[in-house]
N, C-alpha and C positions, 0 to 999 in steps of 0.2 A: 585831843582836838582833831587828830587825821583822822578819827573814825568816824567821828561826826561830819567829816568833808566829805571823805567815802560812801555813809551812808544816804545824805544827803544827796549827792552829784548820782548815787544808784535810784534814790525813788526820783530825782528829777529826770533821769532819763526812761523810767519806767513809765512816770505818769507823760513823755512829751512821744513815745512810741503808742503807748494808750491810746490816745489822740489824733495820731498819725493814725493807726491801724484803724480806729472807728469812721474817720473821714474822707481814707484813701484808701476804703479798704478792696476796691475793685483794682486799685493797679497797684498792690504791693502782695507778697506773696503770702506765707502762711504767718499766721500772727504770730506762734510761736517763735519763729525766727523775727520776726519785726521785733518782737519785747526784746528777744536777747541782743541784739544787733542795737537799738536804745540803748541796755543798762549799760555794757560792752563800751560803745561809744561815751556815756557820760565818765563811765569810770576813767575811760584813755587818755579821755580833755581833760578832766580834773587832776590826774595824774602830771600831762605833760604843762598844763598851767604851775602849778604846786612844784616841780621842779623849774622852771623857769623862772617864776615871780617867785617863789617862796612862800614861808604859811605868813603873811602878810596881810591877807584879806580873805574871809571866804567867800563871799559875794564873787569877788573877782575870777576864784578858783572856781564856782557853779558856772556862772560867767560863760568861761573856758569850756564846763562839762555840757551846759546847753548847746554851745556853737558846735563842738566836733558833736556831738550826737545828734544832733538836725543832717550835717553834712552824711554821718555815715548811715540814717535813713534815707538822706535822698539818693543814696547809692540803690537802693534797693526797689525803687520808682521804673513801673516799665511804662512804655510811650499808652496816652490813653486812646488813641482809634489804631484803626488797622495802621501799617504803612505801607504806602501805594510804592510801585517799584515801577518804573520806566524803565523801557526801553531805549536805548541811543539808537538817533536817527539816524542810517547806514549811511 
């Protein structure tokens, strides 16, 4: 049954990086690292869900692997226009 949570929580965070990388592909870095930084993150939430709740739900435990794997893509999110830098007025 954990393999089936593992496997699962790994293609949901493959296909939610997929996604990310084709729609945000101008301000995230190389896809490569977006996929792995997804499956990474799904497995980490599914992991820290699965200890916390227990094998009680898997729903709940994907749940968990979608949230922390959205989170540690938006880690990887650079600002989209330039940023304008002021100077302090002496």
């Amino acid at each position: 049954m954990m393999l089936l949570e593992a496997l699962g929580s790994a293609l949901l965070g493959l296909v939610l990086a997929a996604a990310a990388a084709h729609r945000l592909a101008h301000r995230l870095p190389a896809r490569s690292l977006v996929m792995a930084t997804g499956v990474a993150g799904a497995l980490f939430g599914a992991f820290v869900t699965h200890s916390a709740l227990g094998a009680g739900s898997i729903l709940v435990n994907l749940i968990g692997a979608t949230v922390v794997s959205a989170a540690s893509l938006s880690l990887l999110l650079r600002p989209a226009g330039r940023l304008r830098r002021r100077s302090a007025p002496a």
